[in-house]
N, C-alpha and C positions, 0 to 999 in steps of 0.2 A: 184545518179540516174540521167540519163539525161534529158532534154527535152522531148523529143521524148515518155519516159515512162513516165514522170510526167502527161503528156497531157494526156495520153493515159488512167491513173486509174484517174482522175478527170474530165473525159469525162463518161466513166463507170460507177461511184459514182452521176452525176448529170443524165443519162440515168437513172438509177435504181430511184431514190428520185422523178423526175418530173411524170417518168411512173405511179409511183402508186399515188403520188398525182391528178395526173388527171384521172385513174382509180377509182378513190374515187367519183370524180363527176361525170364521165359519168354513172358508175353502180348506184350509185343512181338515176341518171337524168333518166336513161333506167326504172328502178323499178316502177319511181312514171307515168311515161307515157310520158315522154316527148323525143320528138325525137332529137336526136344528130346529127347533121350535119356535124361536124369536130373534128377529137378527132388526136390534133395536140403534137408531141415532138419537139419541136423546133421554131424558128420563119424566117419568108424570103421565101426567093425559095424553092418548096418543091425537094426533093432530092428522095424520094420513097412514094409513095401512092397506095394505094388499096380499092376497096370498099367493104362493108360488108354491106346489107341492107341497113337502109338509111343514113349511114354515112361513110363518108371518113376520111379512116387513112392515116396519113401523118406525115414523118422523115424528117423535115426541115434543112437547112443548117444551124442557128444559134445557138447553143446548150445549150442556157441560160435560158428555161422555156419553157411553153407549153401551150396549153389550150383547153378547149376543148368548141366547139361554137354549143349553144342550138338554136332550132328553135323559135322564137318568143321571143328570146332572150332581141333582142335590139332596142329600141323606133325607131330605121331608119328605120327599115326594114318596107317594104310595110306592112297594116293591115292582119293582120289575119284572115281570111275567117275563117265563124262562123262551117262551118261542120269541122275546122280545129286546134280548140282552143283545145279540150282535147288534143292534140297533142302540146299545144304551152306551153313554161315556165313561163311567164311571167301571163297566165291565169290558172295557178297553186293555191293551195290554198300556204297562206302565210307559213305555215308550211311543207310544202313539200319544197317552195324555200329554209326555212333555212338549211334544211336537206341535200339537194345537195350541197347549200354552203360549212357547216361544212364536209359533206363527206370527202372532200379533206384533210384536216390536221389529222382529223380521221385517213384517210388511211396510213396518214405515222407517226401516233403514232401506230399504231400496225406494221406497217412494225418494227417500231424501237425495239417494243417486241419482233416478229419472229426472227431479227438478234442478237440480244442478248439472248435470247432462243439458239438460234444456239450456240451465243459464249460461254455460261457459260454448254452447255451440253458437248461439249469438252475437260471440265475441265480445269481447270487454274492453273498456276505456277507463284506462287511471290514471293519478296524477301522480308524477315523478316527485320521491321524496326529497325535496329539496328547500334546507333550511333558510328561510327570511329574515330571522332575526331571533336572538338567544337573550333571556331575559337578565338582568342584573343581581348578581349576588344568585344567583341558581345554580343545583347540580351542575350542570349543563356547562355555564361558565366557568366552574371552579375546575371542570377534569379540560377545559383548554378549549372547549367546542365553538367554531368561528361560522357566523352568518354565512352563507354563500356556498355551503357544502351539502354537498349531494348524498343522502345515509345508501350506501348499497347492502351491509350487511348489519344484522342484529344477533348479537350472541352465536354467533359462527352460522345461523342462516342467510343465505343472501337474500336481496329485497328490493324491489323494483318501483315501485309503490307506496305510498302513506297507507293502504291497505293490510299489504304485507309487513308495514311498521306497527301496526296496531294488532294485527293477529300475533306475529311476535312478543308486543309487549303483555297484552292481555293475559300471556300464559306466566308471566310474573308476579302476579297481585298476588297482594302479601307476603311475599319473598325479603330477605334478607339477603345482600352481596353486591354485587356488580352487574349493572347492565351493562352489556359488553356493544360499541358502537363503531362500527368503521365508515368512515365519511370519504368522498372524495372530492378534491378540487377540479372545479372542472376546467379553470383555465390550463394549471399547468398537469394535467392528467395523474397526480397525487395521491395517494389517501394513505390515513393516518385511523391508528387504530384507539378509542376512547373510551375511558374507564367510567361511568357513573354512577358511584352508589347509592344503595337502597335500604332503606329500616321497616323491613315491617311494610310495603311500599303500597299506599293505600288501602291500607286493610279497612280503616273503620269509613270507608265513603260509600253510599251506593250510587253517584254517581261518578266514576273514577275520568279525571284529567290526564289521562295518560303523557301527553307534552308537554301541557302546561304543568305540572308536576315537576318536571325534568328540567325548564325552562324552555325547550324548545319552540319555536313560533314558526309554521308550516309557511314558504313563502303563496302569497296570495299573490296576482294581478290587481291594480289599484280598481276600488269599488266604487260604479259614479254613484250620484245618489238620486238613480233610476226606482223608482218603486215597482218593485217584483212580487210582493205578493200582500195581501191587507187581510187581516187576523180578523171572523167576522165578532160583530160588536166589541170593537176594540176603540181606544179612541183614535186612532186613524181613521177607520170608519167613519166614527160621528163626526170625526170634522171632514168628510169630504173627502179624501184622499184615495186615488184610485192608482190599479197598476195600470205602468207606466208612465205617471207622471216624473218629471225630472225639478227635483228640488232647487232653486235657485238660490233662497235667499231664507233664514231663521234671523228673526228679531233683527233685520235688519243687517245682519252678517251675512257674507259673502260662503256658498256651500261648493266646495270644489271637490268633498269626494264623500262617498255614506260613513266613512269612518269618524269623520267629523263633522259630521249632523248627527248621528248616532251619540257621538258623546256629548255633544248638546242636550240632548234628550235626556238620557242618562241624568245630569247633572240639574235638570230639571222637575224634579215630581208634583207634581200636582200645582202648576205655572202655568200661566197661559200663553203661549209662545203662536207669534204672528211668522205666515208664512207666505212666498212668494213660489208662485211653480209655472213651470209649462207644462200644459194638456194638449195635445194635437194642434200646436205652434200658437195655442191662445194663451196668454198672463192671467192667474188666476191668484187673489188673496185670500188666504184661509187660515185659522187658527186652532191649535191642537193644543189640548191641554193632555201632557201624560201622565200613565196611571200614576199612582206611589207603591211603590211595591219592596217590602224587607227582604233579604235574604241573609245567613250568617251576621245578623248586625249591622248590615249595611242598606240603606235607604238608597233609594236610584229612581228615575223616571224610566217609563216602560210604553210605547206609542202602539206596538201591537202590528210591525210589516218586517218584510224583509227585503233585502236588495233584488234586482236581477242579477244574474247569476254574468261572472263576469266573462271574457275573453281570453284561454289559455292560450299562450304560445304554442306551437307545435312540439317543437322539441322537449317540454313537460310533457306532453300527451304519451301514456303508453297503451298503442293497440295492442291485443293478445287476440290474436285465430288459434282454433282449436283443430277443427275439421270433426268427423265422426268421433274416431278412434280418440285423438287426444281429449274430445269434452267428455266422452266417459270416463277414459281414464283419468280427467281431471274431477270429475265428480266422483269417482271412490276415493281420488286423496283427500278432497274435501270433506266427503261423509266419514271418512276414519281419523281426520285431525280434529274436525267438533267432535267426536265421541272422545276421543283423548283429553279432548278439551272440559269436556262435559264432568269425565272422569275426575280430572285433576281438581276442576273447580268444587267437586262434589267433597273428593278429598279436603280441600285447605280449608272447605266447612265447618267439616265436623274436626278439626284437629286446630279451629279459631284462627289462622291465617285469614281468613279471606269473613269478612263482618255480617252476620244476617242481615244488617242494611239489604244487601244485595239480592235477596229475595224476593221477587214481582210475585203478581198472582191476576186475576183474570182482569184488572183496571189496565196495570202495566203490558200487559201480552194485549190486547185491543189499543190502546193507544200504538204501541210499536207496529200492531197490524195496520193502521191505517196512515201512520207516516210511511211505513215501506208503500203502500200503494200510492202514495199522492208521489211518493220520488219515482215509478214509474216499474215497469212491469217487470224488470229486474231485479230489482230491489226485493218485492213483492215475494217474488219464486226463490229470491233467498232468505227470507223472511219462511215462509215453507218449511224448507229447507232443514234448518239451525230447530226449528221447532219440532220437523217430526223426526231428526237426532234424537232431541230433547226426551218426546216422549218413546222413542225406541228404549233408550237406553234409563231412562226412569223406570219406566215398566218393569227393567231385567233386574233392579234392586232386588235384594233377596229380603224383602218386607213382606211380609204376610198381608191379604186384599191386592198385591198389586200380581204381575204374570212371575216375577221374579217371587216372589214366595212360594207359591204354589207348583215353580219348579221346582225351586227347595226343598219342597217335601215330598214329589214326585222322584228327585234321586235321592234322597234319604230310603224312600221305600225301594226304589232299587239297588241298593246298597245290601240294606238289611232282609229284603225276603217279603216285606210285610209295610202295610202303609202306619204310620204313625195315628195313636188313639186318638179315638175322636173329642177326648177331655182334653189331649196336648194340642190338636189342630185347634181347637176352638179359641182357647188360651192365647195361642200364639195370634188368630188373628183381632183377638180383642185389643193385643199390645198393638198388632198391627193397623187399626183402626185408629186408636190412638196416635200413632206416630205420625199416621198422613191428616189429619185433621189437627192435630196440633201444627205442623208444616202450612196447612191452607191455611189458619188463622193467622199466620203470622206472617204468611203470605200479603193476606187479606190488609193487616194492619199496616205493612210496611207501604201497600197502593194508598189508604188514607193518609198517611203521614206525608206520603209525597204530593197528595192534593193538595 
């Protein structure tokens, strides 16, 4: 996918996520009486504004958050004329402020219900997790685990799914112990429960191999060597290769599936490698020279396509219908296992389990936005989804600048009788300012390092 579209569904994904979280606060701020002056998407020069009674909406030109700016909001502002206080936020009772606060993450944990609501009423289609082949000298192999078994359960949840194997494993990075595995055989209706241990288990990767770790290898359907998709300006591209074509022939070699024309390539960097294909039942000779490309040490050729997508059996395939009732009720388990998720992962952070590696920031959240949308409008609304978890429950951090502080001192003051001085509030959000800006930098670094 290009630029151009990657921008484009990660501009859309952060529109939709900030709209309703700042919908969260103005509809509450409107309910409890207080007037809203500015109910902003965006920050800088505004780019389109309109007024609606007594507040002005405005689509600003920076597209990284929003906000929305309440009358009597802010200690600068001139005092408040006394026929003008029910009208001000700030002369709120303390429970009405914490209210509008929390509105906001509120609002985009039920947005993340409604999209997953959507996603699980459309019904879903996964592939049954069932192992193809166990790697040599691996976890995997040393706790007894044999090709041809089918995982139903992970650590005493059951698992229908390589989906449900990866939600599973995901909540053990950086764990120490045993992943606990139960496979079954499908010939003779079987299964057998497997121990595989863990050190620390991924902690310092940001791109974690959760199987290939374990040794595990997902069985596939054999892959012809159908070209399914062409990376633009890639050298596939420049030599001519389009999808659909079917590879016949490399240097002269006979090509019987993508897995081995793949490592052809692979083993080739910067070669020029003469090819033989069919196009629409015509013979076509063309040559491709691949990129060179390093990673960890290791030099490889890189052609820039990918396969079509192959032919599952049936009986891998698992449909899930939901109906009404069950896709909502499956989308609060969803929105309450990513916050869990969210939680824990935030936990193993700050306690060095789990590696700042794993840090994205606004390169990684657009790339991820526009592969979810090129895999298809599922994907897309779950991509939604996991995001505006993300920012519900970021929000509620009890950091000063973000709604989670600002609640913090709103029940402090109701605790105590009285709001906290304005030398300590200040204080606190200059630490506060600090901590999220030092988080985006590092944010920020870890998207160039992965460039």
């Amino acid at each position: 996918m290009d630029v151009v579209k990657i921008v484009f569904f990660a501009l859309i994904a952060l529109f939709v996520l900030v709209t309703f979280h700042e919908f969260g606060h103005y509809w509450v701020a409107r309910k409890c009486g207080v007037r809203v002056l500015r109910f902003s998407i965006g920050f800088g020069k505004p780019l389109l504004r309109w007024q609606r009674d007594d507040t002005e909406f405005v689509l600003a030109g920076i597209p990284l958050g929003g906000y929305v700016k309440m009358y009597g909001e802010s200690t600068d502002e001139e005092p408040v004329p006394e026929d003008q206080k029910h009208l001000s936020f700030s002369h709120k009772s303390v429970w009405q402020r914490m209210a509008i606060v929390v509105a906001g993450p509120i609002a985009n944990l039920l947005l993340a219900i409604f999209i997953y609501f959507l996603v699980f009423l459309g019904g879903t289609r996964e592939i049954a997790p069932l192992i193809g082949d166990v790697q040599q000298n691996s976890i995997a192999e040393a706790a007894g685990v044999n090709p041809g078994l089918e995982i139903i359960r992970v650590d005493s949840e059951p698992v229908a799914s390589w989906a449900d194997v990866f939600d599973q494993l995901l909540n053990r990075i950086g764990e120490t112990g045993y992943v606990e595995i139960e496979a079954l055989a499908p010939e003779s209706g079987l299964s057998n429960l497997y121990s595989l241990p863990i050190n620390s288990w991924l902690r310092d990767t940001d791109q974690p191999d959760f199987l290939g770790s374990l040794g595990l290898i997902p069985y596939t359907p054999e892959v012809d060597a159908v070209i399914g998709q062409v990376v633009a300006d890639s050298p596939a591209q420049r030599a001519g290769l389009q999808v659909g074509d079917q590879i016949l022939e490399t240097d002269k070699v006979s090509i019987e599936s993508w897995e081995q024309w793949r490592e052809i390539v692979r083993s080739s960097p910067s070669r020029m490698l003469t090819m033989r294909i069919e196009r629409e039942g015509e013979l076509l000779n063309l040559e491709l020279m691949p990129d060179e490309i390093e990673e960890g040490g290791e030099v490889y050729g890189l052609a820039g396509v990918a396969p079509q997508a192959p032919d599952w059996p049936e009986e891998l395939l698992r449909d899930r219908q939901y109906g009404l009732i069950g896709a909502l009720q499956a989308g609060f388990d969803k929105t309450w296992s990513s916050s869990l998720f969210i939680l824990d992962s935030l936990k193993k952070l700050i306690t060095g389990q789990v590696s700042t590696k794993s840090l994205g920031g606004p390169v990684s959240i657009a790339k991820f936005a526009g592969a979810s949308a090129e895999a298809g409008w599922q994907s897309f609304l779950s991509f939604l989804g996991i995001m505006s978890v993300m920012l519900g429950i970021m929000n509620l951090l009890p950091i000063p600048v973000l709604d989670g502080g600002h609640l913090l001192f709103y029940m402090i003051e109701a605790v105590k009788g009285s709001p906290l001085s304005e030398a300590i509030q200040a204080a606190a959000m200059r630490v506060g300012v600090s901590i999220v800006f030092g988080i985006m930098l590092l944010a920020l670094y870890n998207d160039f390092a992965r460039l």
